[in-house]
C-alpha positions as CSV (number, residue, x, y, z in Angstrom):
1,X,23.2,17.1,33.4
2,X,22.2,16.4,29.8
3,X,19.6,14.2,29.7
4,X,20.3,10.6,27.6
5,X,19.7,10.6,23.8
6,X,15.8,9.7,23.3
7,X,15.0,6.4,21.2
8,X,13.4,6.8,18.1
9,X,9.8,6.3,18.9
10,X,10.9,8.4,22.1
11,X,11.5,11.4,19.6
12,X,8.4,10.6,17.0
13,X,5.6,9.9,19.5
14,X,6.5,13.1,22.0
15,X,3.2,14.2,20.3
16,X,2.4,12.1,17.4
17,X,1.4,8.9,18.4
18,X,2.8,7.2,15.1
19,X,1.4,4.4,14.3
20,X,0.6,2.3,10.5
21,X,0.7,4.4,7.8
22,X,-1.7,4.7,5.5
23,X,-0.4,3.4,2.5
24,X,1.2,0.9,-0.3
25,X,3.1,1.3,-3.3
26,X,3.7,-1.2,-5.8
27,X,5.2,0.1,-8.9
28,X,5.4,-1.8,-12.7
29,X,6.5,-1.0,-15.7
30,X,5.9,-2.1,-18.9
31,X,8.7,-1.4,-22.0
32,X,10.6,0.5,-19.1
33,X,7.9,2.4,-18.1
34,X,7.5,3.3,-14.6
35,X,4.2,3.9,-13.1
36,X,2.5,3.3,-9.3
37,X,0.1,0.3,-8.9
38,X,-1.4,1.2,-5.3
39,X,-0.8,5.2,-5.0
40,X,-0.6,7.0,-8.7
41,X,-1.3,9.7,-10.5
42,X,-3.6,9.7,-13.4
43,X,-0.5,9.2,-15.7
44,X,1.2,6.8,-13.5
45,X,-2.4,5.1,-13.4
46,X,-2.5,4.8,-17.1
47,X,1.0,3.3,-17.0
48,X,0.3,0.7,-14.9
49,X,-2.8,-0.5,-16.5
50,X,-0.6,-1.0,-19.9
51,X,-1.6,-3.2,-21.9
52,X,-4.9,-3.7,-20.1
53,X,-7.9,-2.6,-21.8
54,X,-10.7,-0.6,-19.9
55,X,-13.7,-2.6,-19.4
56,X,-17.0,-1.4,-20.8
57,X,-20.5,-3.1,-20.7
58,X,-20.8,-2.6,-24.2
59,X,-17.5,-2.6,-25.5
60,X,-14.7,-4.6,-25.0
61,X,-11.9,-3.6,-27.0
62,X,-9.1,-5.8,-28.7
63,X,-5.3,-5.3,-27.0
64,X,-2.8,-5.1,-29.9
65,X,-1.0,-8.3,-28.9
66,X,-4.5,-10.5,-28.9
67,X,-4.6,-9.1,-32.8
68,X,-1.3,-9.7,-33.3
69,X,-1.4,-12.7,-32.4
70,X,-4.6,-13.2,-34.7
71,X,-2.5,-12.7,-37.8
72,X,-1.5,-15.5,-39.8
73,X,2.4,-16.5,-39.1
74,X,4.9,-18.3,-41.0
75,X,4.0,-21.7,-39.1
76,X,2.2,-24.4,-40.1
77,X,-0.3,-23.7,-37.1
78,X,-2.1,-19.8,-36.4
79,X,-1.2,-18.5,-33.6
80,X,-4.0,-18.2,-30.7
81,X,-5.9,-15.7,-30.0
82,X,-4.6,-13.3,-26.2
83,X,-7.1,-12.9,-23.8
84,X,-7.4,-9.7,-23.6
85,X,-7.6,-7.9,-19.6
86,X,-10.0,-5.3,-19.5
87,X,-9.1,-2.4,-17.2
88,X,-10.9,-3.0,-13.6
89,X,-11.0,1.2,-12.9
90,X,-12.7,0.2,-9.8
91,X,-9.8,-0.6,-8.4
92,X,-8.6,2.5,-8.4
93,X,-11.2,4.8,-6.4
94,X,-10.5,2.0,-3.7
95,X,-7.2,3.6,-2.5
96,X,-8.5,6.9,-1.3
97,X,-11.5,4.9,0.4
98,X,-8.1,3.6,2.2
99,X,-5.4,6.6,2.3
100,X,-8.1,9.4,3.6
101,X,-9.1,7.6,7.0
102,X,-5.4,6.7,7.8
103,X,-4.5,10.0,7.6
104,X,-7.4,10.7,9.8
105,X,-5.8,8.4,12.0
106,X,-2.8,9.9,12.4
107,X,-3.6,12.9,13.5
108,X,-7.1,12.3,14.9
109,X,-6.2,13.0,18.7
110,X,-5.8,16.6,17.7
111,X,-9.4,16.7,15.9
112,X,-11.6,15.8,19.2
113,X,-11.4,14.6,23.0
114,X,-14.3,12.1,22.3
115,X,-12.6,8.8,23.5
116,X,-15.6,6.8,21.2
117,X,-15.0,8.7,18.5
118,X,-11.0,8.2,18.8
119,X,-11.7,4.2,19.0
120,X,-13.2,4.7,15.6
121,X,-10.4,6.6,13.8
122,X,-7.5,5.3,14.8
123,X,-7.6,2.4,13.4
124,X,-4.9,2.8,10.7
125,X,-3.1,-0.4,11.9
126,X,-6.1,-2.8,10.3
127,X,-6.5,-0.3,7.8
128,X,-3.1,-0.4,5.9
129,X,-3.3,-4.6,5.4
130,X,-6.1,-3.2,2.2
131,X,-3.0,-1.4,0.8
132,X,-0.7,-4.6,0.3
133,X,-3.2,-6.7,-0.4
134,X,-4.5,-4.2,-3.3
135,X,-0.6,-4.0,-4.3
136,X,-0.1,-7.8,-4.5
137,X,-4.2,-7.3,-7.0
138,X,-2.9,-5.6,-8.9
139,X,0.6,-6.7,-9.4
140,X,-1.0,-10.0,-10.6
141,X,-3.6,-8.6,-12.7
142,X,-1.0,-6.6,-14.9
143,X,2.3,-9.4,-15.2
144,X,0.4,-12.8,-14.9
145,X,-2.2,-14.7,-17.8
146,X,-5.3,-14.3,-18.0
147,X,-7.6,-17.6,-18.4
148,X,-4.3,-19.9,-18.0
149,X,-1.4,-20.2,-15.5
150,X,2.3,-19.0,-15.8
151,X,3.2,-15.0,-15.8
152,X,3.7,-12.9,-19.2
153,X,7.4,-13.6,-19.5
154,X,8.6,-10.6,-21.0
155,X,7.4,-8.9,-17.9
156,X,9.8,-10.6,-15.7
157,X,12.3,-11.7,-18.1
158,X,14.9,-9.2,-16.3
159,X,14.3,-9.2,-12.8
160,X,16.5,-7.2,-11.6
161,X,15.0,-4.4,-14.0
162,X,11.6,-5.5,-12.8
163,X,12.5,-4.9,-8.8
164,X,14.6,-1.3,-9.8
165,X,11.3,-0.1,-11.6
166,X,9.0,-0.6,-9.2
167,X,11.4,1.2,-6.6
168,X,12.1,4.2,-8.7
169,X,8.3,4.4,-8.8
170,X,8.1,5.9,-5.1
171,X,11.8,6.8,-4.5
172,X,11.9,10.1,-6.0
173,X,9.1,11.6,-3.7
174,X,10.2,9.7,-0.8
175,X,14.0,11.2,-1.4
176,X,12.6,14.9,-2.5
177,X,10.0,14.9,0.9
178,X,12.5,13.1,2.8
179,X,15.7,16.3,1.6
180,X,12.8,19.1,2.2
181,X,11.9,18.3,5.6
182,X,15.2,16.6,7.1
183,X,16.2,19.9,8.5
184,X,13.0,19.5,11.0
185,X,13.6,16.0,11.6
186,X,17.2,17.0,12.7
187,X,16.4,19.8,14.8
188,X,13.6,17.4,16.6
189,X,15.9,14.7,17.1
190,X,18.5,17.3,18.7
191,X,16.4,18.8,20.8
192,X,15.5,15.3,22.4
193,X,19.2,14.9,22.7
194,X,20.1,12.5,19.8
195,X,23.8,12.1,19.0
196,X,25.3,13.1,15.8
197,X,26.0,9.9,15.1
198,X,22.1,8.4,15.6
199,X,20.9,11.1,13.2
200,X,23.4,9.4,10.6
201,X,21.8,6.1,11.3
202,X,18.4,7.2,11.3
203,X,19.1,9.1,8.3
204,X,20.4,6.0,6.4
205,X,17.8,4.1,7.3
206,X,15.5,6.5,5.9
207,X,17.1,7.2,1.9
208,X,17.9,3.6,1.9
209,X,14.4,2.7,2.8
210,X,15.4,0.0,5.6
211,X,13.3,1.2,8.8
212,X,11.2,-1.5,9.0
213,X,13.5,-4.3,10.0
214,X,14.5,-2.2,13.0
215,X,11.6,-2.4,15.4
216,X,13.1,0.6,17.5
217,X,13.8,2.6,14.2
218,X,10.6,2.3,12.2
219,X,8.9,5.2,13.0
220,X,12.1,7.6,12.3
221,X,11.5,11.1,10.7
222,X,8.3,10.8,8.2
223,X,6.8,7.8,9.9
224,X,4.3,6.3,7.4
225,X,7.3,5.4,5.4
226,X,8.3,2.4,7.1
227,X,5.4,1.4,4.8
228,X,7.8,1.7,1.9
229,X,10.5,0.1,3.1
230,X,8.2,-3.0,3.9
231,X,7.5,-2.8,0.1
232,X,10.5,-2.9,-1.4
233,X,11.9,-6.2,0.2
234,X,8.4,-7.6,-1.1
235,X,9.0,-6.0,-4.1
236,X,12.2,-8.0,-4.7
237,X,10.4,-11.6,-4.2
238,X,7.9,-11.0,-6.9
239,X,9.9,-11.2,-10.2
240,X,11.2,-15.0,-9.4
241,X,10.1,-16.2,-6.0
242,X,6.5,-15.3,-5.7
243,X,4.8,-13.8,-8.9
244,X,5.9,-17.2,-11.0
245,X,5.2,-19.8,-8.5
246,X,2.0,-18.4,-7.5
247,X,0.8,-17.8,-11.0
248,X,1.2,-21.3,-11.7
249,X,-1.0,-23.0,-9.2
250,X,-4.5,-24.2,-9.9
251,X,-7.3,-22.5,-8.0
252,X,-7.3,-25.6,-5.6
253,X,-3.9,-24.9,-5.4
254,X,-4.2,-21.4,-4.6
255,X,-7.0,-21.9,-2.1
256,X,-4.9,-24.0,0.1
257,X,-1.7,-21.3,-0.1
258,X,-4.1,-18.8,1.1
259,X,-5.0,-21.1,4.4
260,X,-1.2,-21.6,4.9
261,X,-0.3,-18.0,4.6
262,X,-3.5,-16.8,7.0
263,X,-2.6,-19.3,9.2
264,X,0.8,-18.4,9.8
265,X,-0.2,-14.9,10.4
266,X,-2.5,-15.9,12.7
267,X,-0.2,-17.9,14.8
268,X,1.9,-14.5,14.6
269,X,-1.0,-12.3,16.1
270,X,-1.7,-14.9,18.6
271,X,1.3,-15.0,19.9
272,X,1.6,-10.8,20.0
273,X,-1.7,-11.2,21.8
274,X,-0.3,-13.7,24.4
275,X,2.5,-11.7,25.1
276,X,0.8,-8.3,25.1
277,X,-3.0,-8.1,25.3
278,X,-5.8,-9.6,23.0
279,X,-7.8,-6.6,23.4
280,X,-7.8,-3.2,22.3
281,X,-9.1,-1.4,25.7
282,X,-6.4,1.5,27.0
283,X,-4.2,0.6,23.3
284,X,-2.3,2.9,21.9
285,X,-2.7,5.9,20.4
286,X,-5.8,6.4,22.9
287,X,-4.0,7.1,26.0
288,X,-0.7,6.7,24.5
289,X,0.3,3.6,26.3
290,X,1.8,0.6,24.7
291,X,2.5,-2.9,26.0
292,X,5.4,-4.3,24.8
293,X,6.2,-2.0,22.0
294,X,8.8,-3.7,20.4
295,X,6.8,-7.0,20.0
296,X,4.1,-4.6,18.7
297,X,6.4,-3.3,16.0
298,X,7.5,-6.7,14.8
299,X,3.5,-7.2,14.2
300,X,2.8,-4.3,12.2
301,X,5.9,-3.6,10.6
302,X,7.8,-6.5,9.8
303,X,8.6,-6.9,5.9
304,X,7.4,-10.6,6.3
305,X,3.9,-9.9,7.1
306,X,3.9,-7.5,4.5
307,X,5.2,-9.9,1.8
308,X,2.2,-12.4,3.5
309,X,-0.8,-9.4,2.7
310,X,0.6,-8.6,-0.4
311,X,1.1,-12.6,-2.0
312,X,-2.9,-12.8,-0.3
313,X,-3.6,-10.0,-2.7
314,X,-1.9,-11.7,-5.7
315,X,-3.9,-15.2,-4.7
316,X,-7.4,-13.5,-5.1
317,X,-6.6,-11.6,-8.3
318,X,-5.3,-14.9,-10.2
319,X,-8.8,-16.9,-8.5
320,X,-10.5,-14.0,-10.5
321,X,-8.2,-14.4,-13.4
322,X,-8.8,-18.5,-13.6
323,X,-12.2,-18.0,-13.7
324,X,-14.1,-20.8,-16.3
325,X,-16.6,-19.5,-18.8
326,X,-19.2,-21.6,-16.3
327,X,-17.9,-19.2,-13.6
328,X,-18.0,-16.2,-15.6
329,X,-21.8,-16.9,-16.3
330,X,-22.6,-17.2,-12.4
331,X,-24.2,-13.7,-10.6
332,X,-21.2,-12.0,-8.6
333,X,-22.1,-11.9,-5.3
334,X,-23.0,-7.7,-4.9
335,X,-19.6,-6.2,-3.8
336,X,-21.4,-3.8,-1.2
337,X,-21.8,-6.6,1.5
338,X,-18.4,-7.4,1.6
339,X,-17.6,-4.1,1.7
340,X,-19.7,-3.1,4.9
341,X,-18.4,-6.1,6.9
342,X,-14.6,-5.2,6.4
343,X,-15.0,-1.5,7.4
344,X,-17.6,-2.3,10.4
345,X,-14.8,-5.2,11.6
346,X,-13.7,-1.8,12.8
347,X,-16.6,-1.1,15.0
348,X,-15.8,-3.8,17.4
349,X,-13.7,-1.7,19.3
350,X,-16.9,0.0,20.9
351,X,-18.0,-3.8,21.8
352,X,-16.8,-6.4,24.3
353,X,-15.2,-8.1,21.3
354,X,-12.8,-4.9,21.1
355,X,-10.0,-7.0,20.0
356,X,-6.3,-5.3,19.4
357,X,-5.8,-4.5,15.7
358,X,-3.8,-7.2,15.2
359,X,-6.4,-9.6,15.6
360,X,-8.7,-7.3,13.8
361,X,-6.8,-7.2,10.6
362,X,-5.5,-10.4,10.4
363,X,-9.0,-12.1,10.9
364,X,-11.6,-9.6,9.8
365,X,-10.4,-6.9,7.8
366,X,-7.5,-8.2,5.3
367,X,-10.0,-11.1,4.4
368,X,-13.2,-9.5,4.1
369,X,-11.4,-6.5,2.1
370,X,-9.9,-9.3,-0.5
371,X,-13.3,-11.1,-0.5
372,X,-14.3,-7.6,-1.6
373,X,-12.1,-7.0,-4.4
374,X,-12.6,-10.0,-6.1
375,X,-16.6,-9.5,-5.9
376,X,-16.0,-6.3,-7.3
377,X,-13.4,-7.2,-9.6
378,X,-16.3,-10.2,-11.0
379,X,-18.9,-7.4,-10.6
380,X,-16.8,-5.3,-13.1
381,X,-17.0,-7.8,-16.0
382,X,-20.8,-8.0,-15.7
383,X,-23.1,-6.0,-18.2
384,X,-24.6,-4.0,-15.5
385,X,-22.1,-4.3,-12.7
386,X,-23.7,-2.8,-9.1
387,X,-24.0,0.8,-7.7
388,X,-20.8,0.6,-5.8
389,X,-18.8,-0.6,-8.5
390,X,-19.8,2.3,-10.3
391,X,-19.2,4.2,-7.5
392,X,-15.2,3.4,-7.4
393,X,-14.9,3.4,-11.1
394,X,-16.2,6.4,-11.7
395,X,-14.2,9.5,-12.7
396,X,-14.0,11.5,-8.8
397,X,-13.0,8.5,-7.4
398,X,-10.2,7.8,-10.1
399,X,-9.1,11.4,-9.2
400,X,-8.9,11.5,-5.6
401,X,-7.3,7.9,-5.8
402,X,-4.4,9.5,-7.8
403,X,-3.6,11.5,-4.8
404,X,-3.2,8.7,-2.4
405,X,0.4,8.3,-2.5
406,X,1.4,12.2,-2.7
407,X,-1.3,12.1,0.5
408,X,0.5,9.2,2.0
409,X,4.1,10.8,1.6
410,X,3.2,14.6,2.7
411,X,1.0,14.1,5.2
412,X,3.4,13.0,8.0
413,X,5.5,15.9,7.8
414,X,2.6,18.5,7.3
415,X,1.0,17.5,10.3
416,X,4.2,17.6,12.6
417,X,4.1,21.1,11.8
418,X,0.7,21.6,13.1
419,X,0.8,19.3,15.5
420,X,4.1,18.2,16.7
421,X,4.6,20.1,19.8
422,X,8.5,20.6,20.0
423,X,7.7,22.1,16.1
424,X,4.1,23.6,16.7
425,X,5.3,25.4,20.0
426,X,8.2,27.2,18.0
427,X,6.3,28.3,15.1
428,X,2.8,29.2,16.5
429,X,3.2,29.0,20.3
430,X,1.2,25.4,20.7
431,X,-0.4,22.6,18.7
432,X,-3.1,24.0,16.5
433,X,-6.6,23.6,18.3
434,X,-9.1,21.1,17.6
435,X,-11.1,23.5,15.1
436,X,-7.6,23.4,12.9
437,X,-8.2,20.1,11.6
438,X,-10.6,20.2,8.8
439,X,-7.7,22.9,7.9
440,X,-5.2,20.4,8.0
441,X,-6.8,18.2,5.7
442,X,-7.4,20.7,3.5
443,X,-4.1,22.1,3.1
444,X,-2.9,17.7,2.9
445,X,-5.7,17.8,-0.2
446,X,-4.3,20.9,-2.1
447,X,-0.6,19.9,-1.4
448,X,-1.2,16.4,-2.2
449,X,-2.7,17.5,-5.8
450,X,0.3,19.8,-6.7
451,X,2.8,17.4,-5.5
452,X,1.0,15.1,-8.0
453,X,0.1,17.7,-11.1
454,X,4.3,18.8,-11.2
455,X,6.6,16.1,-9.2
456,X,4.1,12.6,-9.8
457,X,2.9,13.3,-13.5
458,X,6.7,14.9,-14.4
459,X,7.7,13.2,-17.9
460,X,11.7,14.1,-17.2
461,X,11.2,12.8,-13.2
462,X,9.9,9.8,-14.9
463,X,12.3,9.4,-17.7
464,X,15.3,10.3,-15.1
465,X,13.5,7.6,-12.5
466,X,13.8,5.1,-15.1
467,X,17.5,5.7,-16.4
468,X,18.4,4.7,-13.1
469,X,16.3,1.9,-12.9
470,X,18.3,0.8,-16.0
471,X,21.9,1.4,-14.6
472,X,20.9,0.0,-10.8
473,X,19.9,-2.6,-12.8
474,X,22.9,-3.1,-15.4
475,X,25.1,-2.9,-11.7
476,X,23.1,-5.7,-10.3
477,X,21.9,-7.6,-13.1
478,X,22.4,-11.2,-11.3
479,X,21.3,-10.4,-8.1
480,X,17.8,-12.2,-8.5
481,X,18.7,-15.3,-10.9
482,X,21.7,-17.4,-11.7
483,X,23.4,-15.7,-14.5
């Protein structure tokens, strides 16, 4: 008798413990442009830093609207200098320090049997909060003022063509991985007895990007990209309920937004604590065993929490952006600190204070790592900012942070071939052995970089990404304001 159709983290975690994924997208565009904020190629990279200068010690360049705006007008009063935004390129070589150990993570059971080692790198659960929190940065950064509140209103003067952008920005790879490798997610899903009609759901679920407000579904085919799904419903607050308001609040203002918002996740990972476990001893994917799964998937997956990281990320980057000419002459604290006490919050698993990541990122991590970006962010603007700024700004760590979101997409579906055992066992006769994983890396590295040189960096995937950003957003113009 035919066993009953498996649920959906029945069929993903058979041998891939899915858990987070390792990454964020936030897409802008400037003039119609479309380019990635957290995961982007070099081109997309330039894109979304339009209009922002890159910062030098010992030049500072001019933007063309800040001269423009120096010009005499017709008026009876000159216009006003811009501020000009320098380009923080730091920012940047931040993502891979992100991306590279959650995909790590997700495979890392296959990589050694050392159960310390495995408390270490799976951690991708606190590790992915950094991603929304850099999306929400720099989100702010390149659509609000600098030195004054209120947004740049051309920016967001259509909204809906604002949200469509920013979606078209990761849909095509998401849609072209998602068409590749659905005949494998298929043939998984019917050899652990899904019905047709499941697949169907599952499947729309996945190309409409809606996974994450199923707690049972989220996890279906290419797991990581309940991530994306996440950021799209953030992604349509910004333009008129979050990027205006919170752009318009004083940095007394914003300090006490950022205790609300913290506070209410707090409450949240209390209460998943209460229910479940407040620490991380026998947690998944150690040993494989989860307590109250479902509970745990409303913690790490809900669109909600996402929308709280990401607005946390917008906070810090308009404290930064306030900044007085008093402030700006004050010695940035030296990023580095801040830096080594979010990624060894992650070494309390190996301590009696081995709290569940929950805890972990919602206490530790998320606001050490934002502490972090606006030290560095400060650090930046300095004549002679410190070694590790340096360190992300510089030119291999602006290349390998292009490849973070061709990583974060590919990845999932490379390693269920390797390691997937229903897949694995069909094509080479078991999961690859533990000496296969610097391999699989490897072959995520090379893949990633293609995927990026001739699908990312495509001028007519870009141009055709944003013609229908412009009709989605002719058929919904009204969705996001009165009109």
């Amino acid at each position: 008798m035919a066993s009953a159709p498996a649920s959906a983290r029945d069929v993903q975690a058979e041998e891939v413990q899915g858990s987070a994924p390792g990454a964020t997208v936030l897409a802008m565009a400037d003039r119609g442009r479309v380019g990635s904020l957290v995961f982007s190629s070099k081109s997309c990279a330039e894109k979304e830093w339009s209009g922002v200068e890159t910062m030098s010690a010992t030049d500072q360049k001019i933007s063309p609207d800040a001269k423009n705006a120096a010009k005499p007008v017709e008026s009876k009063e000159l216009a006003k200098p811009k501020a000009s935004k320098p380009r923080i390129d730091c920012i940047d070589g931040c993502r891979f320090a992100l991306v590279f150990p959650i995909v790590v993570a997700h495979f890392a059971r296959f990589s050694t049997n050392n159960l310390t080692a495995l408390k270490l790198l799976t951690q991708e659960n606190v590790l992915v909060g950094g991603f929304f929190v850099i999306s929400g940065y720099v989100s702010a950064y390149t659509t609000t003022k600098l030195g004054a509140l209120g947004v740049e209103e051309k920016k967001v003067a259509n909204p809906e063509l604002f949200f469509w952008q920013r979606v078209m920005a990761y849909y095509p790879l998401h849609f072209l991985s998602s068409a590749i490798f659905a005949p494998m997610f298929i043939w998984v899903e019917r050899n652990f007895n899904a019905t047709w009609n499941m697949i169907a759901f599952r499947a729309f679920l996945n190309f409409s990007m809606l996974q994450a407000w199923f707690p049972k579904e989220a996890e279906i085919w290419n797991q990581p990209t309940w991530f994306l799904s996440a950021l799209t419903f953030s992604n349509l607050t910004m333009p008129t309920l979050v990027l205006p308001n919170v752009a318009n609040l004083s940095k007394k203002g914003l300090q006490k937004l950022l205790a609300g918002l913290w506070g209410v996740s707090l409450l949240q990972k209390v209460s998943y604590s209460e229910t479940a476990r407040f620490h991380s001893s026998k947690e998944h994917p150690v040993d494989g065993k989860v307590m109250m799964p479902l509970i745990w998937n409303l913690t790490r997956f809900h669109p909600i929490w996402a929308l709280f990281e990401m607005t946390t990320g917008i906070i810090a980057a308009r404290h930064v952006m306030l900044d007085t000419e008093e402030d700006k002459r004050n010695k940035p604290m030296n990023p580095i600190w801040l830096f080594l006490a979010a990624y060894s919050s992650l070494a309390l698993r190996l301590t009696k204070y081995d709290f569940n990541d929950a805890i972990i990122r919602g206490v530790l991590f998320v606001p050490l790592f934002t502490e972090f970006l606006t030290a560095m962010h400060r650090d930046a603007l300095t004549a002679q900012p410190s070694a590790i700024t340096r360190f992300f700004g510089c030119k291999i760590m602006a290349t390998l942070g292009s490849l973070a979101f061709p990583m974060f997409i590919v990845h999932g579906p490379i390693g269920q071939i390797f390691y997937k055992k229903a897949i694995a066992k069909k094509l080479w006769g078991k999961p690859m052995p533990h000496a296969f994983f610097p391999f699989y890396l490897a072959i995520c590295l090379g893949l990633s970089h293609l995927v990026n040189e001739h699908f990312v960096k495509n001028k007519k995937v870009g141009a055709f990404a944003g013609k229908i950003a412009q009709k989605l957003a002719g058929w919904t113009e009204g969705m996001l304001r009165d009109r």
